[in-house]
DSSP file (Angstrom, degrees, kcal/mol; ACC not computed):
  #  RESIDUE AA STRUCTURE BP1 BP2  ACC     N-H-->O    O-->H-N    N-H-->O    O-->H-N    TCO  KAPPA ALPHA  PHI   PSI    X-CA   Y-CA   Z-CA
    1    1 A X     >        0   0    0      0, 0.0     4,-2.9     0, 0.0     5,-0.2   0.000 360.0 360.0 360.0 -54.8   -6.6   14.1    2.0
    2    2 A X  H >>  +     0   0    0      2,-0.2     3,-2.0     1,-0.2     4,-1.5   0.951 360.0  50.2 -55.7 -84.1   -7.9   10.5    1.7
    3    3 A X  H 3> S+     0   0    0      1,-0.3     4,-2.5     2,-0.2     5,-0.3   0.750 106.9  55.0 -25.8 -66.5   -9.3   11.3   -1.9
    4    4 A X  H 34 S+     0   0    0      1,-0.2     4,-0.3     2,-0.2    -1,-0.3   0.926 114.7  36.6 -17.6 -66.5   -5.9   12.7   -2.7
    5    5 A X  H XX S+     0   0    0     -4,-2.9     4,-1.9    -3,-2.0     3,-1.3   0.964 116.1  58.6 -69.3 -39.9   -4.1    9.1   -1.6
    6    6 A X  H 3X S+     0   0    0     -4,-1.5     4,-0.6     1,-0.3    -2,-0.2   0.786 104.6  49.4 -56.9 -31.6   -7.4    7.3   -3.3
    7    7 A X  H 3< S+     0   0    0     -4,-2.5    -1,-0.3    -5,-0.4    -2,-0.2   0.508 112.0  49.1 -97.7   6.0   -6.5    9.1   -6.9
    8    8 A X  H <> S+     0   0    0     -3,-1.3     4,-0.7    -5,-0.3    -2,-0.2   0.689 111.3  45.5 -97.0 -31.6   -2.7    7.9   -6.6
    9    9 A X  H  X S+     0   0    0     -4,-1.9     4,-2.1     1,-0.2    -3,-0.2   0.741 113.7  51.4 -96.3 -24.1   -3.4    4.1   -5.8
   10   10 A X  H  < S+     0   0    0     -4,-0.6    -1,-0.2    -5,-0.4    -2,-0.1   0.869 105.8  55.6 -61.2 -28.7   -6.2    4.2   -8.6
   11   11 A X  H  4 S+     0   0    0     -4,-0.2    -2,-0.2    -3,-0.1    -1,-0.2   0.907 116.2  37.5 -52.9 -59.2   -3.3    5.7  -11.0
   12   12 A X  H >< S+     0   0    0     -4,-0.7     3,-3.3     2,-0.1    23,-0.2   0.842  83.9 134.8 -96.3 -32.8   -1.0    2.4  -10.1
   13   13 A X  T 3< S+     0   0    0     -4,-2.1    23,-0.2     1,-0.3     3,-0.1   0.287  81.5  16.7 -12.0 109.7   -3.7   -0.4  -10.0
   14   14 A X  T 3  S+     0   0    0     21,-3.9    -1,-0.3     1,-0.3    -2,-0.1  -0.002 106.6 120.5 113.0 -52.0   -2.6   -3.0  -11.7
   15   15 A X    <   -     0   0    0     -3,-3.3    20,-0.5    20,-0.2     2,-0.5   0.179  66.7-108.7 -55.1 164.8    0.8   -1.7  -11.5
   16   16 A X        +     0   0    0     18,-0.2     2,-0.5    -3,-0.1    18,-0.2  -0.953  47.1 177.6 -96.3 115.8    4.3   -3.3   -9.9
   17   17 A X  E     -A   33   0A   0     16,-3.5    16,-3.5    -2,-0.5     2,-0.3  -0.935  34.2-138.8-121.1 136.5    5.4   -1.4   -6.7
   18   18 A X  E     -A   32   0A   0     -2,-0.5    49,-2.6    14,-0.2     2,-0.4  -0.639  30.6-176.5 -67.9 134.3    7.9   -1.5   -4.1
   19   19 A X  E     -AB  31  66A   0     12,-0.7    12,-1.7    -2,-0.3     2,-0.4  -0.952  20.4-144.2-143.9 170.1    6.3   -0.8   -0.9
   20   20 A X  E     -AB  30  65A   0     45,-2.4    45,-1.8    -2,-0.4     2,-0.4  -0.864  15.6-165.5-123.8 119.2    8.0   -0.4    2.3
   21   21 A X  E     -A   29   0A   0      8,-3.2     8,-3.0    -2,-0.4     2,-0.5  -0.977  12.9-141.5-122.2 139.7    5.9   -1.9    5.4
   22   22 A X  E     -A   28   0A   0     41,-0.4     6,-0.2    -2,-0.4     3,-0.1  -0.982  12.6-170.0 -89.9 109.5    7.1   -0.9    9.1
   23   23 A X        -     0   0    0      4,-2.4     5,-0.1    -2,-0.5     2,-0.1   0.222  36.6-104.6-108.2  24.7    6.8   -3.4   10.9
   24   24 A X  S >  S+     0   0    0      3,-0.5     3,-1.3    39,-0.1    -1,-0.3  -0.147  94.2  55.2 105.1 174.5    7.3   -1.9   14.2
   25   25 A X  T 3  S-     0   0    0      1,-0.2     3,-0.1    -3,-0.1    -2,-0.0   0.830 134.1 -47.9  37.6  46.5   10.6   -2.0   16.7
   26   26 A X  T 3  S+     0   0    0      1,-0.2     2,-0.4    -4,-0.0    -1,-0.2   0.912 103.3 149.3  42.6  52.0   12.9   -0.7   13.7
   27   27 A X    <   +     0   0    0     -3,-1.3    -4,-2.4     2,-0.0     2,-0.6  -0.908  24.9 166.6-109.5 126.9   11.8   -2.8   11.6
   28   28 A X  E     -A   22   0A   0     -2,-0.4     2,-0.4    -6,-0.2    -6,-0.2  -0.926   8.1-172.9-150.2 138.6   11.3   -2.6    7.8
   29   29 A X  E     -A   21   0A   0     -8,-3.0    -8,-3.2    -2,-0.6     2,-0.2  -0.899  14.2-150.0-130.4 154.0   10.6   -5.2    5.0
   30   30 A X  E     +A   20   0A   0     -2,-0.4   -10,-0.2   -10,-0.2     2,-0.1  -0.972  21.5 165.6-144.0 130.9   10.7   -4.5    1.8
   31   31 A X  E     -A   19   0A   0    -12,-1.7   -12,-0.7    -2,-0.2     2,-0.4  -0.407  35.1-123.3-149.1 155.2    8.5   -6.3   -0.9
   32   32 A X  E     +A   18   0A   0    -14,-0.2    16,-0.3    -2,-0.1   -14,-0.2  -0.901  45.5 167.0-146.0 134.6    7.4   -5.9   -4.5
   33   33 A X  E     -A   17   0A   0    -16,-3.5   -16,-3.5    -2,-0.4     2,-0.4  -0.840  27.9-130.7-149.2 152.1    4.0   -5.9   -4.4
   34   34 A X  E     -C   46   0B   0     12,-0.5     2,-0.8   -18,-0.2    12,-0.8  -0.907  24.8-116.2 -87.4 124.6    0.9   -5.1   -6.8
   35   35 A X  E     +     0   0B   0    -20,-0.5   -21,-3.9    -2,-0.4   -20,-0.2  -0.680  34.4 169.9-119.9 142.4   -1.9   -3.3   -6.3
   36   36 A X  E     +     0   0B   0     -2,-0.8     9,-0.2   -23,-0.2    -1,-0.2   0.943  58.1   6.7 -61.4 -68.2   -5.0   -5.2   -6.5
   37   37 A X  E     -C   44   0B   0      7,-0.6     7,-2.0   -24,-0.1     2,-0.1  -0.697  44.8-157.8-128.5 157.2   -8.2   -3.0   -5.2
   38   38 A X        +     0   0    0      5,-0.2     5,-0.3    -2,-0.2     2,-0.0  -0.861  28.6 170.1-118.2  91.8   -8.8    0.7   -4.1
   39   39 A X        -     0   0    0      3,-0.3     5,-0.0    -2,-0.1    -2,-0.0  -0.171  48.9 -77.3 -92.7-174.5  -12.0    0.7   -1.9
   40   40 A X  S    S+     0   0    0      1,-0.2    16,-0.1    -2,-0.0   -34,-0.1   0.978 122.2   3.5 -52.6 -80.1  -13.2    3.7    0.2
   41   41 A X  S    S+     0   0    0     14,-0.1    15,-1.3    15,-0.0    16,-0.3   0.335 126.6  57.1 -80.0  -2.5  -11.1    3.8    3.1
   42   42 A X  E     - D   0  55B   0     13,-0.2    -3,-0.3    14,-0.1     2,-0.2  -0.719  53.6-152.6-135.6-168.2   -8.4    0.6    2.2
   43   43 A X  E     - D   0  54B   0     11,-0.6    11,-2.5    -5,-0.3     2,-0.3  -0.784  15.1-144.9-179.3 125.0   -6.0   -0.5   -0.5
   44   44 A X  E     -CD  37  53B   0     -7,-2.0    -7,-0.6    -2,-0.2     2,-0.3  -0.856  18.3-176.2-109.4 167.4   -5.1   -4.7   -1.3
   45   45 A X  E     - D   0  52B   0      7,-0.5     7,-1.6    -2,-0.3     2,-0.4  -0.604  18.8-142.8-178.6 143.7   -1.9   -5.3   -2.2
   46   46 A X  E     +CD  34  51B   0    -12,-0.8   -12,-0.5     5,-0.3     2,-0.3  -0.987  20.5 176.9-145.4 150.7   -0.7   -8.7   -3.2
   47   47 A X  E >  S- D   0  50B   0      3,-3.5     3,-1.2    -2,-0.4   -14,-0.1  -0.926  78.1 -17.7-151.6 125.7    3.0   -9.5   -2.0
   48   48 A X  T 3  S-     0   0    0    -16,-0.3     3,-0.1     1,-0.3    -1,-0.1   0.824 134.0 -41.9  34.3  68.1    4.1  -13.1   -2.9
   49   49 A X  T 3  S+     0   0    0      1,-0.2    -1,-0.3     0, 0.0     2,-0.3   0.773 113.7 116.7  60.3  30.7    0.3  -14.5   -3.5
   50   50 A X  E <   -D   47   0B   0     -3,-1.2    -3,-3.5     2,-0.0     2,-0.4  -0.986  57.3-145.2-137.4 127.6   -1.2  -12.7   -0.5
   51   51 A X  E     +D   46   0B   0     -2,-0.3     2,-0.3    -5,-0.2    -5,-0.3  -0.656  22.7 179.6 -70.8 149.1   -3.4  -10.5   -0.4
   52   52 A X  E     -D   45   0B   0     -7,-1.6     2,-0.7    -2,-0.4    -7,-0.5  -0.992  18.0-140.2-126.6 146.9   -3.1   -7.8    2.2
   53   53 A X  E     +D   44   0B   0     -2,-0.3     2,-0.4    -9,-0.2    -9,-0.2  -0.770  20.2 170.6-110.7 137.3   -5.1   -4.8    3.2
   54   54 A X  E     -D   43   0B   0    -11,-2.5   -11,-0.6    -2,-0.7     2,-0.3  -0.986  27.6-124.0-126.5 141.6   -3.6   -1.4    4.4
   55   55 A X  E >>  -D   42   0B   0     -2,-0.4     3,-3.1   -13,-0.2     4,-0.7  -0.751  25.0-113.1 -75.7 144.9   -5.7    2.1    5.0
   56   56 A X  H 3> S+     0   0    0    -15,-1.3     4,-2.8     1,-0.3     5,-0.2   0.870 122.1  63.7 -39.6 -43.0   -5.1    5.4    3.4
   57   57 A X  H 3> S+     0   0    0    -16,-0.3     4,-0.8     1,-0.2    -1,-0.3   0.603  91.5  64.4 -86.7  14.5   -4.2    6.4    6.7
   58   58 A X  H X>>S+     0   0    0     -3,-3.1     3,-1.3     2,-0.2     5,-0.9   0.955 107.9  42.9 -50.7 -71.0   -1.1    3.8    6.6
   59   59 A X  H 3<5S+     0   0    0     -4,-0.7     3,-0.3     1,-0.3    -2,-0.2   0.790 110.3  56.3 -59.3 -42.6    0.4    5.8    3.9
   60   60 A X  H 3<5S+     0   0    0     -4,-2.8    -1,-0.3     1,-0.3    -2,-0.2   0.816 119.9  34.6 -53.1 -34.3   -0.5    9.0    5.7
   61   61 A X  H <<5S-     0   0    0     -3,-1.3    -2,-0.3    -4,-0.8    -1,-0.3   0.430 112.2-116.6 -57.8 -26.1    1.4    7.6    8.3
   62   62 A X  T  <5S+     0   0    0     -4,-0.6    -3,-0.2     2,-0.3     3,-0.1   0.748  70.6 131.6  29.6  65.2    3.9    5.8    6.7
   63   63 A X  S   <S+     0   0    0     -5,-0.9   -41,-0.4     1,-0.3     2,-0.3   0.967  91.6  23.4 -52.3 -84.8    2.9    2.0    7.9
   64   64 A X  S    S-     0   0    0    -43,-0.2     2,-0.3   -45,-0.0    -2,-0.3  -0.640  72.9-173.9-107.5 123.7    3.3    1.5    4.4
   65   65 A X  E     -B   20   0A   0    -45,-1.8   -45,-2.4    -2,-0.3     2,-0.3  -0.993  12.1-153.7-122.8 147.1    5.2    3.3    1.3
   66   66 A X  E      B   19   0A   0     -2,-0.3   -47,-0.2   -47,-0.2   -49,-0.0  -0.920 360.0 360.0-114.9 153.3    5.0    2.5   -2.4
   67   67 A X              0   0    0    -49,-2.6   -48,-0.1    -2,-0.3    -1,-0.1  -0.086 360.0 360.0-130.0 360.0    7.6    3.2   -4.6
């Protein structure tokens, strides 16, 4: 399952995405955001000259979606 999400954010590296962050209490920002690195278990993301890190199992979850 992780390898699955690991060969989709390697696909977009580089790329411009919309991604979708929950930030908890019905809350939802929305961003357009580049992705940086694909490591073993995480993902950076850069969203207005910050990096940030999310885990595959964000996405499984849906913490995080990119678009």
């Amino acid at each position: 399952m992780y390898q699955d999400k690991k060969e989709e954010l390697l696909k977009l590296k580089g790329k411009n995405v919309t991604a979708i962050i929950d930030e908890g209490r019905s809350r939802k920002r929305i961003e357009k955001a580049i992705i940086k690195d694909v490591y073993d278990r995480i993902f950076t993301i850069e969203i207005n000259n910050m990096i940030t890190s999310f885990s595959f199992s964000d996405l499984i979850c849906k913490t995080i979606i990119l678009k």
